[in-house]
C-alpha positions in Angstrom: -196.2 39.1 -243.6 -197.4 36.4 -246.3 -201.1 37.0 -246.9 -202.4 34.1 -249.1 -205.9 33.9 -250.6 -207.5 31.7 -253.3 -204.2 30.0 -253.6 -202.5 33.4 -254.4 -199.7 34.7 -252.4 -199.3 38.5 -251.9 -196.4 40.3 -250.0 -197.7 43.0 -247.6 -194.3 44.3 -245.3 -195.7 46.6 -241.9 -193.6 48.0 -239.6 -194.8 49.6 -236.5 -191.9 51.3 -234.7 -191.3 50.4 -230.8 -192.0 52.1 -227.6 -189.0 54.6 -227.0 -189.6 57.6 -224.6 -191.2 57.4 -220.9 -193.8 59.9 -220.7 -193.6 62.7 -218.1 -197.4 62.6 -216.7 -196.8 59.4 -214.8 -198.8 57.0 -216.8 -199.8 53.9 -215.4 -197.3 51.2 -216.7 -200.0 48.0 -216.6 -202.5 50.3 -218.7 -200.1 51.5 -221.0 -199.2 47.6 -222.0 -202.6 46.6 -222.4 -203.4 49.4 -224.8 -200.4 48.9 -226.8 -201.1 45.4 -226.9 -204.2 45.8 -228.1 -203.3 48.6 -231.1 -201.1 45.6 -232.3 -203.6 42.9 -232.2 -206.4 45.0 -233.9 -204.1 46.5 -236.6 -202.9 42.7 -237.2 -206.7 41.3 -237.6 -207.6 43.8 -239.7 -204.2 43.1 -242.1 -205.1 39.5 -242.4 -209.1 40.5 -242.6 -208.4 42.8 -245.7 -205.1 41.4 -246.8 -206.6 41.6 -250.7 -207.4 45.0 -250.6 -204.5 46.2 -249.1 -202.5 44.3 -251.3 -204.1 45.7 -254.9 -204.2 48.4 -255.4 -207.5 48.3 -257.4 -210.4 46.2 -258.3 -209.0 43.3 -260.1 -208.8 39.6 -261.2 -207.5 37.0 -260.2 -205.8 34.3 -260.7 -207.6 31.0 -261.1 -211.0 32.9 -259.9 -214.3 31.5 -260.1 -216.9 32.8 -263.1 -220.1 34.1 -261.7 -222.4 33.5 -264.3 -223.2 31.0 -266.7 -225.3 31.7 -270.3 -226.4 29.1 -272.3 -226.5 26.0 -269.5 -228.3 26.1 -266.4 -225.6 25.6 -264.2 -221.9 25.2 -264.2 -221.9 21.3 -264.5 -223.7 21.1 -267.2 -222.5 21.1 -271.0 -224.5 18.5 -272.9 -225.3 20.2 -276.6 -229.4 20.5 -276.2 -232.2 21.1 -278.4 -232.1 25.3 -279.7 -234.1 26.2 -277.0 -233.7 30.3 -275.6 -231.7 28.9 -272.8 -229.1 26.6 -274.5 -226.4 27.0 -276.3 -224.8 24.4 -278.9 -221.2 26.1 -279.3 -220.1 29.6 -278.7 -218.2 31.2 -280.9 -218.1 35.1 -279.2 -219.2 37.4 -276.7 -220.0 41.0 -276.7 -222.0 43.2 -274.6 -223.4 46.4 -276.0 -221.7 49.3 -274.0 -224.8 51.5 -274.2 -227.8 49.3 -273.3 -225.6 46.4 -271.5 -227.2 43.4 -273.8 -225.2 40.4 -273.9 -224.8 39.3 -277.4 -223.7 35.0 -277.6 -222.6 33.8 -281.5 -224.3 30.2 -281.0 -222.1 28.8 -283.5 -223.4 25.4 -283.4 -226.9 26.2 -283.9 -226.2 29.0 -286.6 -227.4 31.9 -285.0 -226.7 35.0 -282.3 -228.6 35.3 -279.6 -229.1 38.5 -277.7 -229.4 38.9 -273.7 -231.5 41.9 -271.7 -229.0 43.3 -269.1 -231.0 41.8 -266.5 -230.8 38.4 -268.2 -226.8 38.6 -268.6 -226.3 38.4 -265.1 -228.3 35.1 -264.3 -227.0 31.5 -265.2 -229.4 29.7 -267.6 -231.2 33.0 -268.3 -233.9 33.1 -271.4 -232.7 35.2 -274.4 -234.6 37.9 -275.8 -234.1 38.1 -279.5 -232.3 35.7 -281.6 -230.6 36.9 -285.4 -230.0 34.2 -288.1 -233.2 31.9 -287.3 -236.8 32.5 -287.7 -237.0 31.5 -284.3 -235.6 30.1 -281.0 -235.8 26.3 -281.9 -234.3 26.0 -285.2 -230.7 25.5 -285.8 -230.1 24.3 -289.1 -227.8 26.2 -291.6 -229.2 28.7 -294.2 -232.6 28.1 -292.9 -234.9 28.9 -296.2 -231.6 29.3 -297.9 -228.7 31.8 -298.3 -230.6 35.3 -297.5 -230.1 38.4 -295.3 -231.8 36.8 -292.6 -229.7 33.4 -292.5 -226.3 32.4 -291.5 -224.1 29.3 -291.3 -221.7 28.7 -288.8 -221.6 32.8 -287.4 -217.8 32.6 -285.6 -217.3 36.7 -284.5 -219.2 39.8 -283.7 -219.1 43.3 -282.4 -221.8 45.6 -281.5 -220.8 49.5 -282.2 -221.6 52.5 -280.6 -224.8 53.2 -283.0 -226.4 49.7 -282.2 -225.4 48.1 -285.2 -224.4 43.9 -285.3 -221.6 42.8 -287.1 -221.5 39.1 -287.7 -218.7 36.9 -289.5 -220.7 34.9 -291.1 -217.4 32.0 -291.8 -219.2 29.5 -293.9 -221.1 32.0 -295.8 -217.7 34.2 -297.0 -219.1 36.8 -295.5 -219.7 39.7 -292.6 -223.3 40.7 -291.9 -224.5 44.0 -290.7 -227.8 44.7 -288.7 -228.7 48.0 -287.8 -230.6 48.8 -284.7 -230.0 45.0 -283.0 -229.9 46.7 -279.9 -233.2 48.6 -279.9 -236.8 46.9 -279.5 -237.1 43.8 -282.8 -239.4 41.4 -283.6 -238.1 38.2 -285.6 -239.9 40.1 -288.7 -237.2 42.7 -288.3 -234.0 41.0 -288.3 -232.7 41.0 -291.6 -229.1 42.0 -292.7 -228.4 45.7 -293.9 -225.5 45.5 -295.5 -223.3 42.3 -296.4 -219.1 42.7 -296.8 -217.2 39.9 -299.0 -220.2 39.4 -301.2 -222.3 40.9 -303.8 -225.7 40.7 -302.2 -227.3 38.4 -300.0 -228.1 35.0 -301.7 -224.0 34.3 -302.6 -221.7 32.8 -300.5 -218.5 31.7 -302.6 -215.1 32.4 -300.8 -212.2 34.1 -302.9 -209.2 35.9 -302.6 -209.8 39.7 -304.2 -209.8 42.9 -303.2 -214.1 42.4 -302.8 -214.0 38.7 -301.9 -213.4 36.9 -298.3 -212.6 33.1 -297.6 -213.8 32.1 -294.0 -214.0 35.4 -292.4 -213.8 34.7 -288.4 -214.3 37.6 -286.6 -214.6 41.9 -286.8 -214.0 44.8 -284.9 -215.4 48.8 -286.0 -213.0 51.3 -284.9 -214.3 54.5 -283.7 -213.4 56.2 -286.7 -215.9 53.7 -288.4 -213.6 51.8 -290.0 -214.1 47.7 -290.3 -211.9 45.1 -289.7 -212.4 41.8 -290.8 -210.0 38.8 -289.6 -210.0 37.1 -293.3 -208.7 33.4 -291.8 -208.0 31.0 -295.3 -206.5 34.0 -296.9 -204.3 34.6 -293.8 -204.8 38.1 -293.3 -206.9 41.2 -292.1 -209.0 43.9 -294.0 -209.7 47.5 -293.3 -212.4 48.9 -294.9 -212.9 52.7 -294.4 -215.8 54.5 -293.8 -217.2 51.1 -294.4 -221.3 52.0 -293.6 -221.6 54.0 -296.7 -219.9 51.8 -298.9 -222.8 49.5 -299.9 -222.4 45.4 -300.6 -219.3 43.9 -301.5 -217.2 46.9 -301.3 -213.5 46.8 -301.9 -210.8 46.5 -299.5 -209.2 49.8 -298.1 -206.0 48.1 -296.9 -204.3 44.4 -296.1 -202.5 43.2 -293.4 -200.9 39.8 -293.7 -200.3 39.8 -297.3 -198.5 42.7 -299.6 -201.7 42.7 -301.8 -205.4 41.9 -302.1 -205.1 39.0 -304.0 -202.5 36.6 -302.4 -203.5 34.5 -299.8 -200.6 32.1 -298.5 -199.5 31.7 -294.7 -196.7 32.9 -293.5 -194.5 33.1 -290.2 -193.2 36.3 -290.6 -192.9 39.8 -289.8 -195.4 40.4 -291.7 -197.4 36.9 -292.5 -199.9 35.3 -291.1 -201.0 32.0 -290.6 -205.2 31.7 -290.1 -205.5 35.0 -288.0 -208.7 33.9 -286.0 -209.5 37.4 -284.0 -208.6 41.2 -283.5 -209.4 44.4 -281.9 -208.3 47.6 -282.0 -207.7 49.2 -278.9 -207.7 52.7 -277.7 -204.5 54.2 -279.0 -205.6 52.7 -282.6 -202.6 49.5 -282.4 -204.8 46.3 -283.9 -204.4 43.2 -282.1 -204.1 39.6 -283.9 -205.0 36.5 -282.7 -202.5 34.6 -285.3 -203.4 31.1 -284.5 -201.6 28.9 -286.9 -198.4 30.5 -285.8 -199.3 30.4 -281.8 -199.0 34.1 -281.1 -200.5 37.6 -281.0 -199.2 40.1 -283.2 -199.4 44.2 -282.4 -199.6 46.8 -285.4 -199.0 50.0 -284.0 -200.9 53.2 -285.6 -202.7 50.6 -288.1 -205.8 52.8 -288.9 -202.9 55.2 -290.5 -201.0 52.7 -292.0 -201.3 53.4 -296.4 -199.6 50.5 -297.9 -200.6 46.8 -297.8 -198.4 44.2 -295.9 -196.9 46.5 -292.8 -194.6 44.7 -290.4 -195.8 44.1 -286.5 -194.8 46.1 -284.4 -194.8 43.3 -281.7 -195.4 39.8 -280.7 -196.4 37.9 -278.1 -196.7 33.9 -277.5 -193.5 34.0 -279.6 -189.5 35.7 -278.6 -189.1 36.0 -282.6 -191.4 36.8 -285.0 -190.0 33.2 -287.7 -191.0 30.8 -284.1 -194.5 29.3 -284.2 -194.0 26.5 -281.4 -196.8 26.1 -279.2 -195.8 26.6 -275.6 -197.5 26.2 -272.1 -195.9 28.6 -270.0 -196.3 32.1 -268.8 -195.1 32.9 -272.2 -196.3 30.8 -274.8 -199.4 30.6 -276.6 -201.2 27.4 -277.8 -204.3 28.4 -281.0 -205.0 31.8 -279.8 -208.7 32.2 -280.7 -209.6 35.5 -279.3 -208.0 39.0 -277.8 -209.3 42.0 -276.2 -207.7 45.3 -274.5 -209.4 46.8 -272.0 -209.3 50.7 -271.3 -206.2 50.5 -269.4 -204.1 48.7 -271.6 -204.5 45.3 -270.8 -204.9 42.4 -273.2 -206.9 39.7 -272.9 -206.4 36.2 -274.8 -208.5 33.3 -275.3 -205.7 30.6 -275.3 -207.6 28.0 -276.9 -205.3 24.9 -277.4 -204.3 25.2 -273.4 -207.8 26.0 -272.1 -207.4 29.1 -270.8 -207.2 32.8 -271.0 -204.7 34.8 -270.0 -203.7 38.4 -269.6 -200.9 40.9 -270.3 -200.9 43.9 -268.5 -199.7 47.4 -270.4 -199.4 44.8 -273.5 -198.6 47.5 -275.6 -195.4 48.1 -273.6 -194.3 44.2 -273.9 -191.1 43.4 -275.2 -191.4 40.7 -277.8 -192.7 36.9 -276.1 -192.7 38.8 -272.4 -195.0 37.0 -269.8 -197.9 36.7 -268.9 -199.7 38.9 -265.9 -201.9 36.7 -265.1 -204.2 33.1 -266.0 -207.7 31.9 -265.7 -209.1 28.4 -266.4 -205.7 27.2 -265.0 -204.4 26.6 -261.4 -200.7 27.8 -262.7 -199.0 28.6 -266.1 -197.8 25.2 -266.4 -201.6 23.3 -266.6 -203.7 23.2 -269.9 -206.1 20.5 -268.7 -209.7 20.0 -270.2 -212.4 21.1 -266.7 -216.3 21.7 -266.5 -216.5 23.6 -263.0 -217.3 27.1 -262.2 -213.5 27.7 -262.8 -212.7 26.1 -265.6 -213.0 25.7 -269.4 -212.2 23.5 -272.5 -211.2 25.2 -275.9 -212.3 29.2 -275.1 -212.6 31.0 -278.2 -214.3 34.6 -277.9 -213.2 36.4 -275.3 -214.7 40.6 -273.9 -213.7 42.7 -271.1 -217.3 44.9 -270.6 -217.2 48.4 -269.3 -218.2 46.9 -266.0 -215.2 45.0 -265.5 -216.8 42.0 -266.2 -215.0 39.4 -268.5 -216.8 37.2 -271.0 -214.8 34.2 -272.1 -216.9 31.7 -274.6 -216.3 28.5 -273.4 -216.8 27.0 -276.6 -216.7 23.1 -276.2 -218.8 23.2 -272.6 -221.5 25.0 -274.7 -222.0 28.2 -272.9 -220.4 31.7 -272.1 -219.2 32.6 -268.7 -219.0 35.9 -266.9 -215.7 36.6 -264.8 -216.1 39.6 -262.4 -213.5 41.8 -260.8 -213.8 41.7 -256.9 -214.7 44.8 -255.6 -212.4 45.4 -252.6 -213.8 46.7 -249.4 -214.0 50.3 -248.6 -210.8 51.4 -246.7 -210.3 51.8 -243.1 -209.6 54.3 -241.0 -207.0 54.4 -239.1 -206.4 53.4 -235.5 -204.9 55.1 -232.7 -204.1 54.7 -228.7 -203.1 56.6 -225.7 -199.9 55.9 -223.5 -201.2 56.4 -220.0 -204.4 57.4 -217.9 -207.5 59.3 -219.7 -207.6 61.5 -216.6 -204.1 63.3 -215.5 -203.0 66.3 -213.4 -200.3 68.9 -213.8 -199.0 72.2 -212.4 -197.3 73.3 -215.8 -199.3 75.0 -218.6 -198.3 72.4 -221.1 -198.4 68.8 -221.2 -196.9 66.1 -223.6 -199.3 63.7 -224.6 -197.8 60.1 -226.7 -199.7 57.2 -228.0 -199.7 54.8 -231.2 -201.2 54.9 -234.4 -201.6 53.0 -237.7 -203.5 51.7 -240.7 -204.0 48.4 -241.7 -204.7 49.2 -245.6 -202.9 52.4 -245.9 -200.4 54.9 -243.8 -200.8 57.2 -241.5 -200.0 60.5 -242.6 -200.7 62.6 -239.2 -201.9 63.5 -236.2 -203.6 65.9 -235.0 -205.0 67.1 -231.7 -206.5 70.3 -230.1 -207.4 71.8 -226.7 -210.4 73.1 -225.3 -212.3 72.7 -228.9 -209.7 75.2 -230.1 -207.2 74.9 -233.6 -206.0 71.3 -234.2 -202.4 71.4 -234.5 -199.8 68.4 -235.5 -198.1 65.9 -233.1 -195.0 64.9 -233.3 -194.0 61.6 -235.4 -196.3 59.3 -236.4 -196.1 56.3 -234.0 -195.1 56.5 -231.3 -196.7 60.2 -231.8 -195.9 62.9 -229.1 -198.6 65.4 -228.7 -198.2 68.7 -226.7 -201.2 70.0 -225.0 -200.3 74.1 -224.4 -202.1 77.1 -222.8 -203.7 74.8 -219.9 -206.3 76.9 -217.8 -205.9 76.7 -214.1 -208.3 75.3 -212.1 -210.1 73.9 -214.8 -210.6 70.2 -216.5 -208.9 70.7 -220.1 -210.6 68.5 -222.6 -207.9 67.3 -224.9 -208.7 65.8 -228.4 -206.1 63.3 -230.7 -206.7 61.6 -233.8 -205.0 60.1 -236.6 -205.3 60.8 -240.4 -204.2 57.8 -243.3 -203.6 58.5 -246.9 -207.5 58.1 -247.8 -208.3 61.3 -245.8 -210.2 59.2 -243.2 -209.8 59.8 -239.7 -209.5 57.4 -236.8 -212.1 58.0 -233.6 -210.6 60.6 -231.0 -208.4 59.5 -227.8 -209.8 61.9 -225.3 -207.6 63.2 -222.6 -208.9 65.2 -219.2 -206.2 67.3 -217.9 -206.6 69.5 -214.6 -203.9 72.0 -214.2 -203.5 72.8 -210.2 
């Protein structure tokens, strides 16, 4: 049977084996039929009823699905650039939500500035933020308001929230990353200054550069758990590690490069081990680093890289490209067109904000890929084949950041409609139980101290794994088969009504109601 829903087609096969043996209590033949017939039609309304559920295995996405929430506009029609109000948003350059207190943290690019989301607030469209970092307050959205400092930023592209609270900002046009401690905890705009600055001396310089202390356009970062920073160092095509980077004080020096074979060179490349304006990584939870490599239309996998002691490793992988010298753009389940943002989720998966198509795509077990293998699945798009501009509740036009939360919710910054969207997994419904029917009468009569009982069973969104029956409330014992199932009632009393009791059992453990069966034994 083809189940289709939301324009997705899944493949569900069920087969419920026919009637074969006539059974030797003399059932009524018209009866029989009508509760065989109507096993079938119930088990078939339920299969089309729940044909998602039984068809994934799991909460999942899918393809093409609808976001659920919209920050920064009121509503998902809307995408006019507004005045810096708490509700609007002027471009988005990344999402993150802290995984201890559930804040939504939104990089407002376009008005120079992050912005910070209660929980509650996160999942509302058009909701008020709480606390904004990089402006004295919620309507100003100039550049280096009051000047270069540790409370100011220009054009903020990337940021991550750690474990302790901390916000780390790219701060692109300012050559440098920004850290604020305790961004999660209660603030007042008093309190928002930087605590530490990366790619700089101190606070009031902003000159790019290509040295082992210096950055040129930095565009996003990721802290390991281990505590060590990376930094996606875009006009010097490459990425930084800094280890142990917290107690390293301003401007500290690089730990290791990736991208270039020292700290000082800076050209692109389409390489093994080039790169051509990396615009995003992560690190994921077998310690491979993940690079958005835009210029060359791909992602690029270094395996082990928190171990990795010498500058300029070789990927380990690619994706968006077959070979790692291709940098062709391509819309198709394989290609890539300006990747601007990845993510891996806690099962492997990676997430890509495929800017220059419009979409966002996914890779299941990425990590496992062979080198330009397909994509698992698309949002923003109908199909693989469509990279067209949309403003709907579906849609996007030139994503950039892009976060799976630990609540299976996906936030994809939808940069040129102005806002962030939230994508949530469906939660599929609760199984069934399973269902079962009698052959013959409820009420039957016999002169032998056994009696074989048969019926139907099945399970619309699992299998069947027994049944099981008992007599006169004693031990439950197994039937025969599944369906048709052939139950044996023994030890009948004479003279006396014996209460028989069938059910069936699926996969789940849950257990269909009880066919009852009256027996008197002459």
């Amino acid at each position: 049977m083809q189940i289709s829903i939301a324009g997705i087609g899944f493949q569900r096969r069920k087969t419920v084996h026919p009637r074969k043996n006539a059974i030797s209590a003399r059932p009524n033949p018209v009866a029989t039929r009508i509760s065989c017939m109507r096993l079938f039609i119930l088990l078939a309304s339920v299969s089309v009823a729940i044909g998602f559920a039984a068809s994934a295995a799991a909460q999942d996405f899918q393809n093409f699905q609808a976001a659920d929430v919209v920050i920064g506009k009121p509503d998902f029609t809307t995408n006019t650039p507004t005045t810096p109000l708490t509700t609007n948003i002027g471009s988005t350059g990344d999402s993150f939500v802290d995984p201890t207190s559930g804040k939504l943290f939104v990089c407002d690019e376009g008005n120079n500035r992050v912005l910070r989301f209660s929980s509650s607030a996160a999942a509302a469209n058009g909701a008020a933020a709480e606390a904004v970092f990089g402006q004295p307050d919620f309507v100003t959205g100039t550049a280096n308001t009051g000047g270069v400092s540790a409370t100011s930023m220009s054009d903020p592209v990337g940021i991550f929230v750690d474990s302790a609270g901390r916000l780390w900002v790219a701060d692109s046009d300012n050559n440098r990353v920004l850290r604020f401690d305790g961004a999660t905890g209660p603030v007042t705009l008093a309190t928002l200054t930087a605590d530490q600055v990366i790619g700089q001396p101190g606070f009031v310089t902003f000159a790019g550069g290509t040295t082992a202390i210096a950055l040129s356009n930095p565009l996003d970062v990721w802290l390991d758990g281990s505590g060590n920073l990376w930094i996606a160092d875009a006009f010097n095509n490459r990425v930084l590690r800094y280890d142990a980077v917290v107690g390293l004080g301003n401007g500290p020096a690089v730990t290791r490069v990736f991208g270039q074979g020292n700290a000082i060179s800076g050209g692109a490349a389409t390489s093994q081990t080039g790169m051509s304006n990396p615009f995003a990584l992560c690190i994921d939870g077998s310690g491979n680093l993940w690079v958005a490599d835009e210029g060359n239309n791909r992602v690029l996998r270094f395996a082990g890289a928190a171990a990795v002691a010498l500058d300029g490793p070789a990927a380990s992988g690619v994706l968006g490209q077959t070979l790692f010298t291709a940098q062709a753009p391509g819309l198709t389940q394989s290609g890539l067109n300006s990747p601007r943002g990845v993510s891996v989720n806690s099962g492997g998966r990676l997430w890509v904000s495929d800017h220059g198509n419009n979409r966002a795509v996914w890779f299941d077990a990425a990590a496992t890929k062979a080198d330009g293998g397909l994509a698992d699945g698309v949002l923003g798009q109908p199909n693989f084949a469509t990279g067209v501009v949309g403003l709907t509740q579906k849609t996007l036009d030139s994503p950039q950041g892009i976060f799976e939360d630990s609540a299976n919710h996906l936030w994809i910054s939808d940069t040129n409609n102005h806002r962030a969207l939230r994508f949530t997994a469906p939660v599929p419904p609760a199984p069934k139980p399973p269902l079962i029917s009698l052959r013959g009468s409820t009420k039957r009569t016999t002169t032998a101290s056994k009696l074989l009982i048969t019926g139907l069973s099945g399970d619309a969104d699992g299998t069947v794994v027994a049944v099981k029956g008992n007599v006169n409330s004693g031990s439950y014992t197994t039937a025969k088969n599944i369906s048709p199932w052939k139950f044996t009632a023994r030890h009948l009393v004479r003279g006396e009504a014996n209460h028989i009791k069938i059910r069936a059992i699926d996969n789940d453990g849950l257990k269909s109601e009880f066919v009852r069966v009256t027996v008197t034994r002459n």
